[in-house]
N, C-alpha and C positions, 0 to 999 in steps of 0.2 A: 621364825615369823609366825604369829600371832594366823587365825582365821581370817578376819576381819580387812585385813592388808593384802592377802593372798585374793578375796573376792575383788578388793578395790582395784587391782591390778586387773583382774582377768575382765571385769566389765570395762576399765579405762582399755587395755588393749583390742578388746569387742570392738569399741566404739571409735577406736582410731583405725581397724582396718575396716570397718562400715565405711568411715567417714572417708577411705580410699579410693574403695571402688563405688564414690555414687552415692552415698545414703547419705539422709540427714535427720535429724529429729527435729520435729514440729511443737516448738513451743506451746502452740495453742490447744493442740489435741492431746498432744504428750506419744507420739505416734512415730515411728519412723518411717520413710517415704525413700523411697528412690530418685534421685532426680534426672533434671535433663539438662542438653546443651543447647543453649542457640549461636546459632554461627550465621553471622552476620557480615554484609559485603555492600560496598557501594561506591558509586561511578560520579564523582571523584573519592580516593582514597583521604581518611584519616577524619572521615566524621564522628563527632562526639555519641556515644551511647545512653541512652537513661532506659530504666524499665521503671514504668511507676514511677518517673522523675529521680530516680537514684543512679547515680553516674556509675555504669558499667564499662568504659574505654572506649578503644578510636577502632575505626572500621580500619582492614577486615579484624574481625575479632570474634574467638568460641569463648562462649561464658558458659560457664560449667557451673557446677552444684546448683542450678534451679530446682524450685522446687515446682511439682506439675499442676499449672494451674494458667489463667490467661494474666498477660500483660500487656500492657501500653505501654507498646517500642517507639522512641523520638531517636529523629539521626538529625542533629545540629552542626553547621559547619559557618565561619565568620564566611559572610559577601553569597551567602544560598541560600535557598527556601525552606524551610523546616520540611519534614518529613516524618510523619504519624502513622502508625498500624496497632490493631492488636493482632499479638501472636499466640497460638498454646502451646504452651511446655506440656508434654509425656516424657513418665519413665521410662527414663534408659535408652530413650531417641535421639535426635539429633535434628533441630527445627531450621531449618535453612531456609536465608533472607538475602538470598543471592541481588534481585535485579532493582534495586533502588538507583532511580535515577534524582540527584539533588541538582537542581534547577540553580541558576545565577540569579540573584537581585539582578544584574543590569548585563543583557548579551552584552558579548565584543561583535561587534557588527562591520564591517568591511564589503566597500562597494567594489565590485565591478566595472573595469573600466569597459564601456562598448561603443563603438562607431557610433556616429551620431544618425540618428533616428531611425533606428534599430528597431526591430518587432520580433516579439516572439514567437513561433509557431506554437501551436496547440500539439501535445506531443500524449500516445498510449499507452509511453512509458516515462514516470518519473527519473530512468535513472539518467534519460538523454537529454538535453538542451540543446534546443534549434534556434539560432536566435540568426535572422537576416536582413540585409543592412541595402538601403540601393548602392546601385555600380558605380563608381566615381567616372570610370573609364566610358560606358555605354548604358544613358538611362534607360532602358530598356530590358534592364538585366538588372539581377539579384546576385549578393552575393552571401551562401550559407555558410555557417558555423555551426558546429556540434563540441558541445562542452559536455566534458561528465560532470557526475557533482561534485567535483573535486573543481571544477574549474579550469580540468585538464583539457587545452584544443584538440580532438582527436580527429576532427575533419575541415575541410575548408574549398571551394571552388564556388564557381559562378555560374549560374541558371539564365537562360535567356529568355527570364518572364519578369515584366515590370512587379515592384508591391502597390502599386496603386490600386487604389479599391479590391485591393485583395487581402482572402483570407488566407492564412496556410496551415497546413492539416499535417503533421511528421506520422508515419506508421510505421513504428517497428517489427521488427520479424522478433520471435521469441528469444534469438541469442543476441538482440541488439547491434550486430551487426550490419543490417541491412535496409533498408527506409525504402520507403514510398513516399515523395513531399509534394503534397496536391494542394495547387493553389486555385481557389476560387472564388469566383463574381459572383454577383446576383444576375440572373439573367429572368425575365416574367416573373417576378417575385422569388426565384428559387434559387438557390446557389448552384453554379454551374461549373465543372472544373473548367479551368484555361488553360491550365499546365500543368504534368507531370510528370515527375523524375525519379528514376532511379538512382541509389547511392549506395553505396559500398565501404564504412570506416579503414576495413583490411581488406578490402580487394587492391589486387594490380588496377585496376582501371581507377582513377581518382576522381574522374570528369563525368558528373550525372550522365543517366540515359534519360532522351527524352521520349517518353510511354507513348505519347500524340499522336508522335509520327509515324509509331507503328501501326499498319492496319486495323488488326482487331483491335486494339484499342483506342485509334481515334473512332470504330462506328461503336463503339460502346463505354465512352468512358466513366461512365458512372459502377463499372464492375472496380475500376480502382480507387471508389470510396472506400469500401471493408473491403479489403484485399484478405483472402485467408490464405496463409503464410504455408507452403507444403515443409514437412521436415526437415528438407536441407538447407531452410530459412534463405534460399535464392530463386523459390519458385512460387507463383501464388496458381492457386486454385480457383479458375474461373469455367465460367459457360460459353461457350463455342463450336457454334454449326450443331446442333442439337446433343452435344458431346458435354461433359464433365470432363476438366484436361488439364494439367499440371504444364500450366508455361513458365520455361526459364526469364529468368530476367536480363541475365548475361549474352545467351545467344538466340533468346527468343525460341529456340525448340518446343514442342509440344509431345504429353504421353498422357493417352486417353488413360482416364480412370474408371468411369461408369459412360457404358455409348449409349445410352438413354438418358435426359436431362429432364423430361418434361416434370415438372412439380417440385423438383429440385431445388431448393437454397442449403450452399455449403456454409458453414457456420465457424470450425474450426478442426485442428489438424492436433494432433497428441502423437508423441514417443511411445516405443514400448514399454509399458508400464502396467503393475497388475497383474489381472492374468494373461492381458493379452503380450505377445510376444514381439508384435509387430506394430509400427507406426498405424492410425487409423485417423480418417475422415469423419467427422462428424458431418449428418446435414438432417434439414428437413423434408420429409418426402410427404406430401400433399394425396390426402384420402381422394377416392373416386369422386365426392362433389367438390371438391376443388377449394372448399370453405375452411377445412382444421387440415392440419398436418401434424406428425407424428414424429419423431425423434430414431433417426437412422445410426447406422453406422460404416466404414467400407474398408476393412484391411488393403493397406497399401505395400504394392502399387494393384495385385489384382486378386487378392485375397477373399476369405469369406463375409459376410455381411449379415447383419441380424436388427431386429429392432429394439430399442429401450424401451421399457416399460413406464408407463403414467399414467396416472387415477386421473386424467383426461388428455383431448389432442389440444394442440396449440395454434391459434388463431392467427399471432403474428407474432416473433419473438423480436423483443425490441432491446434487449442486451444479453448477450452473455459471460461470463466469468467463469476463469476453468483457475482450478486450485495449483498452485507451482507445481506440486507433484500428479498432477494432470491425474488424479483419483474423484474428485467431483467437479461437479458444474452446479450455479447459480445460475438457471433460466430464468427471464421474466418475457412475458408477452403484454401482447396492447392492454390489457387488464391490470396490467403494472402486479398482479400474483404473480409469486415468486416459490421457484421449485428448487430444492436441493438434491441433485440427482445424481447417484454414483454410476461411474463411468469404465470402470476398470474391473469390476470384481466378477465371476464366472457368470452370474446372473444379474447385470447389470441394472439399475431403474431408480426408483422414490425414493426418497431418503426421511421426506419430513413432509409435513400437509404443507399447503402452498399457505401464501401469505401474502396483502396488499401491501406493499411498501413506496415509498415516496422515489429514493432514490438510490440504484446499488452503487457502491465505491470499491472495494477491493477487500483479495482475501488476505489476510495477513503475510507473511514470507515462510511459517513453518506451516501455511495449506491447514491450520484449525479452523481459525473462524473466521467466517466472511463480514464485513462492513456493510452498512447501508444505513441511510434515513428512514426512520420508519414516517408512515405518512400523519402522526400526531408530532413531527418536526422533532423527534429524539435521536440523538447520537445511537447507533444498536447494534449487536452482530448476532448471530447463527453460529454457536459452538458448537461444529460436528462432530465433536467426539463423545461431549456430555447431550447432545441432542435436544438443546435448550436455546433461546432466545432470550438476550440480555439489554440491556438498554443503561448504559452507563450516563449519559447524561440528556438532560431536557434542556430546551433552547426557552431562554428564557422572554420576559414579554419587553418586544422593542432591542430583541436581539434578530440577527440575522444568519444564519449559517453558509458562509461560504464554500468550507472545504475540509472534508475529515481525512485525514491516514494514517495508516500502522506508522509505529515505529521500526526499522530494524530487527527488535528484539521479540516485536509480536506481542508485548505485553501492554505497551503505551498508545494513547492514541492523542495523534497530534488534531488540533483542529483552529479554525478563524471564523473570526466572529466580525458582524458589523451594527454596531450599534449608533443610533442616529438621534441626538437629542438638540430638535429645533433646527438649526443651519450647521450643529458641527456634527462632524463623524467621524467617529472611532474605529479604528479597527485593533482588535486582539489575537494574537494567538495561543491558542491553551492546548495545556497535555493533560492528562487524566489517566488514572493508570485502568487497566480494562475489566477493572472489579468496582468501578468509579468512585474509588478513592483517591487520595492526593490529587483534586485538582489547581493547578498554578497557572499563573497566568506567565506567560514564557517572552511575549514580544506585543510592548502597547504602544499604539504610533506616536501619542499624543503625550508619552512618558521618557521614549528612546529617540525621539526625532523632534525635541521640543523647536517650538519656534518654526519651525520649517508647515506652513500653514497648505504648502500644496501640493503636498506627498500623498500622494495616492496610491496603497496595494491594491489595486482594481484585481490585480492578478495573486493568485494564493498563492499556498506553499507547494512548490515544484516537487520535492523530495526529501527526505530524513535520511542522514545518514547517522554514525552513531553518535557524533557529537555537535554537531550543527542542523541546519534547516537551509535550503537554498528559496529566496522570495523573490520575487519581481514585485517592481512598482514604476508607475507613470508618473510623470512632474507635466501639469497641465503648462502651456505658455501661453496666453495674451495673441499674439502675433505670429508664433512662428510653430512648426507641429510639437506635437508632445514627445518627452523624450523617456525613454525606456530607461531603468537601470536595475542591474540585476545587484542582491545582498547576500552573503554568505552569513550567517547569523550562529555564533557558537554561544552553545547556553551552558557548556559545563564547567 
């Protein structure tokens, strides 16, 4: 064999095990490069691939020999929404496109059948549905339901409080488990409870308690507006006889927790988590003029106690939000500034400068980043981990923002919109993913309920699970009351 044969061999076998493990040559530079993979996934399976419009296969699917540079990833699927990213390929990595969710051209939508003239309660947790209907039996009585959002019945009995002219308020204890359902009038302009009851989805007792009738809380029933839930989610934390005191719900028992009260507002109750070892009380305890108060804490049941730290006191806090893994709080006070403030850590306090925001909504379900309106009307959250402030999308002019939420997966954010042009009104639901890309429009009244001219979602989106949206909506009547219907909405 000749030289010349013997080279052409050794460069072609060079360039076939390069081109094994990963390398490629660059036509344009004359350069050899390493490439990368992207591994790509999506919810539903078997969408089309293109990078730079060149058909690379059906999700899930790793494309290998890229070469490291950015692309324009499309996932195509017949009867769904397109879906658009750029990605970068690096050598010798692996770019993963795990959480695409592809929307439906048209939900499947399925009504709920519910008793006639049905009402929803106003509820603290999306994952409950309270929906109560009057007594056939005795008008003067209600009868509740509790749906999950599956639309599973997990509870059902009868209250002996009419719904006329009432509102009803569902308060869940943090394992869902347990309710508070306060119904109430207006009384002097103000709303006043009339009734409240205790419920239990897995207790032996199926038959509310009524809270009224017990002492302390018929001479104070406005402590069972915020009820703060003690950790065995059957006890709430309230003030009585100048005491801090964990009364059961079951057998009405009491166990002082703080025997000083004055200046005292309990706020909410945390598991061991962090560094602390032990369940603890948040509350606020009010400076010697009585004017700012200060951010407490109280190891339970009779443990040590310390203060948070904050680059001011607080005036009046008008919500709070504690992160699923009970690691931070979103404070805000009457100044509508808002504090991110860790709760767990050996030296607990500030997290981020405060900030005016319009309105909080929730923190997502893996405890990153919190929601809220900011007060120039933008969709926005608090990413405490990158320690940044983002704003995915602006509410545009002659739109109206009804109602924003995570999705499940923490990366999407659902929202409704109400748009009003002249006598007709629209309402939309849109997701956007939470780097405010891909936004879709997921459910338009006036597109999925043609013809049906007096369908009204007065009422938003209840809850996201991972493949549906649970909605309520009113049908006005002429003559007779309005009737409630609840919609399961699957968009996958």
């Amino acid at each position: 064999m000749s030289l010349a044969p013997k080279v052409l061999f050794i460069i072609s076998a060079v360039f076939v095990i390069l081109l094994a493990k990963g390398w490629q040559f660059d036509l344009q530079d004359g350069t050899i490069v390493k490439t990368g993979i992207l591994d790509t996934h999506s919810q539903p399976k078997g969408a089309a691939i293109a990078l730079d419009g060149k058909p690379a296969g059906l999700t899930p699917q790793k494309v290998t020999g890229l070469k490291p540079q950015r692309y324009l990833l499309t996932l195509t699927k017949d009867n769904y929404q397109p879906w658009q990213k750029n990605v970068v390929i690096h050598s010798e990595l692996s770019t993963q496109v795990y959480d695409v969710i592809l929307f439906a051209d048209s939900p499947v939508i399925q009504r709920q059948n519910l008793a006639e003239f049905s009402r929803l309660a106003g509820s603290n947790s999306p994952q409950r549905i309270v929906v109560l209907a009057p007594s056939a039996a005795d008008a003067g009585s209600s009868v509740v339901y509790v749906y999950s959002t599956q639309f599973e019945l997990l509870f059902q009995s009868t209250v002996a409080t009419s719904l006329t002219a009432a509102t009803v308020q569902a308060l869940w204890s943090p394992d869902l488990n347990s309710c508070i359902l306060n119904f109430e009038t207006p009384a002097n302009g103000k709303p006043s409870i009339s009734g409240s009851y205790f419920l239990s989805i897995k207790g032996t007792a199926r038959i509310p308690s009524a809270l009224l009738t017990v002492r302390g809380f018929a001479a104070e029933p406005e402590t069972l507006r915020s009820p703060v839930w003690s950790p065995d989610n059957a006890s709430i934390i309230t003030i009585r006889n100048g005491q801090v005191v964990a009364v059961s719900l079951s057998d009405l028992s009491e166990q002082i927790i703080i025997t000083e009260s004055r200046g005292i507002q309990p706020l909410f109750t945390a598991p061991p988590s962090g560094f602390f070892q032990r369940s603890r009380l948040y509350y606020l305890k009010a400076r010697t003029d009585n004017v700012a108060s200060d951010l407490w804490y109280q190891e339970l049941p009779d443990g040590s106690s310390g203060q948070i730290s904050a680059s001011h006191p607080f005036s009046e806090v008008s919500s709070v939000s504690v992160s699923p893994d009970f690691n931070n709080i979103f404070l805000t006070d009457q100044s509508t500034s808002t504090i991110l403030m860790n709760i767990s850590s050996q030296s607990p306090g500030e997290r981020t400068a405060t900030r005016p925001i319009k309105r909080p909504l929730s923190w997502s379900p893996d405890g990153e980043r919190f929601l809220f309106i900011s007060e120039t009307d933008q969709i926005s959250y608090y990413d405490q981990l990158k320690d940044t402030f983002l704003y995915p999308y602006t509410i545009a002019d002659g739109e109206q923002l009804d109602f924003a939420c995570w999705h499940p997966d923490s990366l999407h954010i659902f929202f409704q919109t109400t748009n009003t042009t002249g006598d007709q009104v629209r309402h939309q639901i849109k997701a956007i993913e939470f780097d405010g890309k891909n936004l879709v429009t997921v459910f338009d009244d006036r597109e999925d309920f043609p013809g049906i001219e007096s369908l009204n979602p007065t009422i938003p989106i209840l809850t996201p699970n991972s493949r549906s949206l649970v909605m309520a909506s009113i049908i006005e009547r002429k003559t007779e009351p309005a009737l409630m219907f609840l919609y399961s909405l699957r968009y996958d």
